[in-house]
C-alpha positions in Angstrom: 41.5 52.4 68.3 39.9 52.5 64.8 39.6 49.3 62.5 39.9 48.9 59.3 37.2 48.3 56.5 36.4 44.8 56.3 38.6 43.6 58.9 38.6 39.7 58.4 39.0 40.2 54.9 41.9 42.8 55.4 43.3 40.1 57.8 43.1 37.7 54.8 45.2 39.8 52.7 47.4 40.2 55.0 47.8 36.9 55.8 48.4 35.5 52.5 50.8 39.1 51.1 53.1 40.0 54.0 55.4 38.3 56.8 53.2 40.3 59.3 53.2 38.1 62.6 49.4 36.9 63.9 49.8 39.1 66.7 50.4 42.5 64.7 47.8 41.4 62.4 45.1 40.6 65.1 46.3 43.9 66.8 45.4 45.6 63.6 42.4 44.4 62.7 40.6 43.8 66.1 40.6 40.1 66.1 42.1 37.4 68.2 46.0 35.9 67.7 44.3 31.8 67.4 41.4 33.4 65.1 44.3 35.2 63.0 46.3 31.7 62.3 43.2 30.0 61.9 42.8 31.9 58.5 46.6 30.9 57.7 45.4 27.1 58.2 42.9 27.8 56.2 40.1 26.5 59.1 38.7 30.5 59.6 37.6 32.7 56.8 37.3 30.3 54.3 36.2 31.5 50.8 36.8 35.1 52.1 38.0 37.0 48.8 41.2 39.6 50.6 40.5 43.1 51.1 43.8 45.0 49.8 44.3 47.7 52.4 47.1 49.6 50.5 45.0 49.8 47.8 42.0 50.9 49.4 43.7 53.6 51.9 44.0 52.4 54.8 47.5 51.3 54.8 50.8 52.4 53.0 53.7 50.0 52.0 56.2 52.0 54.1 53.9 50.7 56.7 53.7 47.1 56.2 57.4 47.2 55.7 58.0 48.7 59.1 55.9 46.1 60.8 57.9 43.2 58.7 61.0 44.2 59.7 59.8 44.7 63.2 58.0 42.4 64.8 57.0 44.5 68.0 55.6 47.4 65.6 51.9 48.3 65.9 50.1 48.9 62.4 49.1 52.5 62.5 45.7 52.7 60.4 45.7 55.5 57.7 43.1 57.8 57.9 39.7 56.8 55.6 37.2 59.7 55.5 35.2 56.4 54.3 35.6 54.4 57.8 34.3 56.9 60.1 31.1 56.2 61.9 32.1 52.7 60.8 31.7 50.9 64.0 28.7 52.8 65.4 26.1 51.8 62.7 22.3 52.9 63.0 19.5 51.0 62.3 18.3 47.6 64.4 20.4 44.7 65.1 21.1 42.1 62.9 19.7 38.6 63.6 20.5 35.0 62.0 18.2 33.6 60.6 18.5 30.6 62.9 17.6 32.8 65.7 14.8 35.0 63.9 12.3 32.0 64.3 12.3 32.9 68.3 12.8 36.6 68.4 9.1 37.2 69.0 9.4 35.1 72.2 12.1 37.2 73.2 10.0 40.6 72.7 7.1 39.0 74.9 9.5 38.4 77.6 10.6 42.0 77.4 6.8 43.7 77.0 5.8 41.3 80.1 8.8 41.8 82.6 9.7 45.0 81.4 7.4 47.3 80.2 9.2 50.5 81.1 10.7 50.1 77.7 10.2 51.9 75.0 9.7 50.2 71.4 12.5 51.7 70.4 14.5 50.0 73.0 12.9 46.9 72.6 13.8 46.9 68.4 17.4 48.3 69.2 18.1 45.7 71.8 16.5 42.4 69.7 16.5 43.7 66.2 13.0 44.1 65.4 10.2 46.3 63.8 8.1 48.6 65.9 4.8 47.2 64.0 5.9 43.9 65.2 6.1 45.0 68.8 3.1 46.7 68.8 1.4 43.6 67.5 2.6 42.1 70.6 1.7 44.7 73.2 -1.8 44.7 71.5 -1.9 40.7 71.4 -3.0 40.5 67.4 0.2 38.9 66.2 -0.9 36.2 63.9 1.3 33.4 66.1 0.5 35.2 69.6 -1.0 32.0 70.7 1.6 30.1 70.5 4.3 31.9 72.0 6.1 32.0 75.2 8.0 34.5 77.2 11.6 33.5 77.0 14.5 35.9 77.6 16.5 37.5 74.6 19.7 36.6 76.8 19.1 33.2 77.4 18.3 32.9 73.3 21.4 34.8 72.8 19.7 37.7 71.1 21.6 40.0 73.5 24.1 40.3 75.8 23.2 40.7 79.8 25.0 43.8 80.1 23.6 45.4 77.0 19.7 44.0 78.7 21.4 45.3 82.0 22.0 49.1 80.7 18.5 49.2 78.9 16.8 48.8 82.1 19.0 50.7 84.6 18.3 53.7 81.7 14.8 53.0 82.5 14.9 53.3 86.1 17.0 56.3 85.9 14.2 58.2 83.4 11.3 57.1 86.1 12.9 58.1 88.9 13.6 61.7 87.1 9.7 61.5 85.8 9.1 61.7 90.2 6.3 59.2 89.3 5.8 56.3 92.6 6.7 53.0 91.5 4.7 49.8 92.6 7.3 47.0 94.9 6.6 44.9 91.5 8.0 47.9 89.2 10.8 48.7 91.2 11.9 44.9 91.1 11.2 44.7 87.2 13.5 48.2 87.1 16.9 46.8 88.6 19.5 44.4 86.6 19.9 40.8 87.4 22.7 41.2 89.5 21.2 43.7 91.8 17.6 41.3 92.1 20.0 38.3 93.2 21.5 40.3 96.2 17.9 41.0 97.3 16.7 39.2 100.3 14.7 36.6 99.5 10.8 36.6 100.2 9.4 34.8 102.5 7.7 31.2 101.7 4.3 30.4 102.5 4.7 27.4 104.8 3.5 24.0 103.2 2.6 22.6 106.5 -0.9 23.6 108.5 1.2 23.8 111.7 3.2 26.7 110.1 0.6 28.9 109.2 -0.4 30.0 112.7 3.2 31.9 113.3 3.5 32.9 109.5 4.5 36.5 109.1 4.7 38.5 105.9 7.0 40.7 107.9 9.8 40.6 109.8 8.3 41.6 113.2 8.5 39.1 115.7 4.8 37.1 116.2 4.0 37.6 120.0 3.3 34.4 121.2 -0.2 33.8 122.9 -1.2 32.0 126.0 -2.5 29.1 125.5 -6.3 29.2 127.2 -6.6 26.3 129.2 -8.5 23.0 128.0 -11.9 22.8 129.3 -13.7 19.8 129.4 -17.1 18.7 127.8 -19.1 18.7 131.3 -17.8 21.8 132.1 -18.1 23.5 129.1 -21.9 22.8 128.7 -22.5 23.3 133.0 -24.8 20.3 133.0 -26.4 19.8 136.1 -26.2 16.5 137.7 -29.0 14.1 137.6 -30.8 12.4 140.8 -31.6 8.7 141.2 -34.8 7.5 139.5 -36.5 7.1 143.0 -35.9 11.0 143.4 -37.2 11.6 140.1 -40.8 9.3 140.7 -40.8 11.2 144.5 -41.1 14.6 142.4 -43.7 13.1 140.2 -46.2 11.7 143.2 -49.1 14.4 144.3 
């Protein structure tokens, strides 16, 4: 369903000029009931100037009349030549400013762990500049020393499913390119959820004692025979020595 231009300020109008429930108006506008009678309490949306939505064609009166008399009527939005394309906007991604300060730590995380995207992924995704990306790839940003991979979801840059559908995209386009990926590519190229359903790799054992039956793979070790312990006097094959009056015998002409 289409929404209307400035929705939270249509919803203010709304809210302060009509009998509309919360639920019709939240309906209308895309919002949530709580959010819609947060702006009648005056907690949401405050110092946001209404949007009037009859006079700026998107509603008629007949309209808001129907849905004030009715409270289970749906607002029906009039057709604006001006909203189309409204929702789909080009152009990168807008960022707070209170988030802007870590956005290059983001797009290191993204050139190290996966570099199967493009820079035009990477700026559509964080909301970035492809000179800035670059600059990272090539390691002359002027800060580059003092920044550390962190991921755009964790910083709240991006949602996991919008990171999730980036990559998958990617694997898709390498597996039509027919090119052989690397065990370390193909684990960059899936989404979180698939890499926590993998089996885990095995652990290098911390112990001396389990070194001797580690196994990078999954075969079964054949167990040797143990070689039977052998003594020092047999090892060497000393011969036994005589008594020292055999030994000054030997010696006499």
């Amino acid at each position: 369903m289409a929404k209307p231009l400035m929705a939270k300020a249509t919803a203010v109008w709304l809210v302060d000029n009509t009998t509309i429930s919360f639920k019709q108006i939240a309906d209308f506008v895309g919002m949530h009931e709580l959010e819609v009678q947060g702006i009648a309490d005056g907690d949401v949306a405050a110092g946001v100037k209404g949007f009037d939505p009859i006079a700026n064609n998107q509603l008629t009166q007949d309209e808001i009349d129907s849905a004030q008399g009715n409270p289970l009527h749906k607002l029906k939005l009039k057709f604006n030549p001006a909203a189309s394309g409204e929702e789909k906007r080009r152009g990168p991604r807008y960022t707070p400013l209170s988030k802007r300060q870590d956005r290059p730590n983001s797009i290191l995380w993204l050139v190290k762990f996966h570099p199967e995207l493009s820079d035009g992924q990477i700026a559509k995704l964080v909301g970035t500049t492809k000179p800035t990306i670059q600059s990272i790839r090539e390691r002359t940003h002027w800060n580059i020393s003092n920044m550390q991979p962190i991921d755009p979801v964790a910083l709240g840059l991006c949602k996991q499913s919008e990171l999730d559908a980036i990559v998958q995209k990617a694997a898709a386009k390498k597996a039509a390119e027919g090119g052989v990926m690397s065990d370390d590519e193909r684990r960059k190229l899936v989404s979180t959820e698939q890499s926590l359903e993998m089996d885990a790799a095995p652990k290098i054992p911390t112990a001396i004692e389990g070194l001797e039956t580690f196994s990078l793979s999954d075969e079964p070790v054949e167990e040797k025979e143990e070689e039977p312990i052998i003594d020092a006097d047999s090892f060497f094959n000393l011969p036994k020595g005589g008594t020292e009056d055999e030994d000054e015998d030997d010696l006499r002409p």
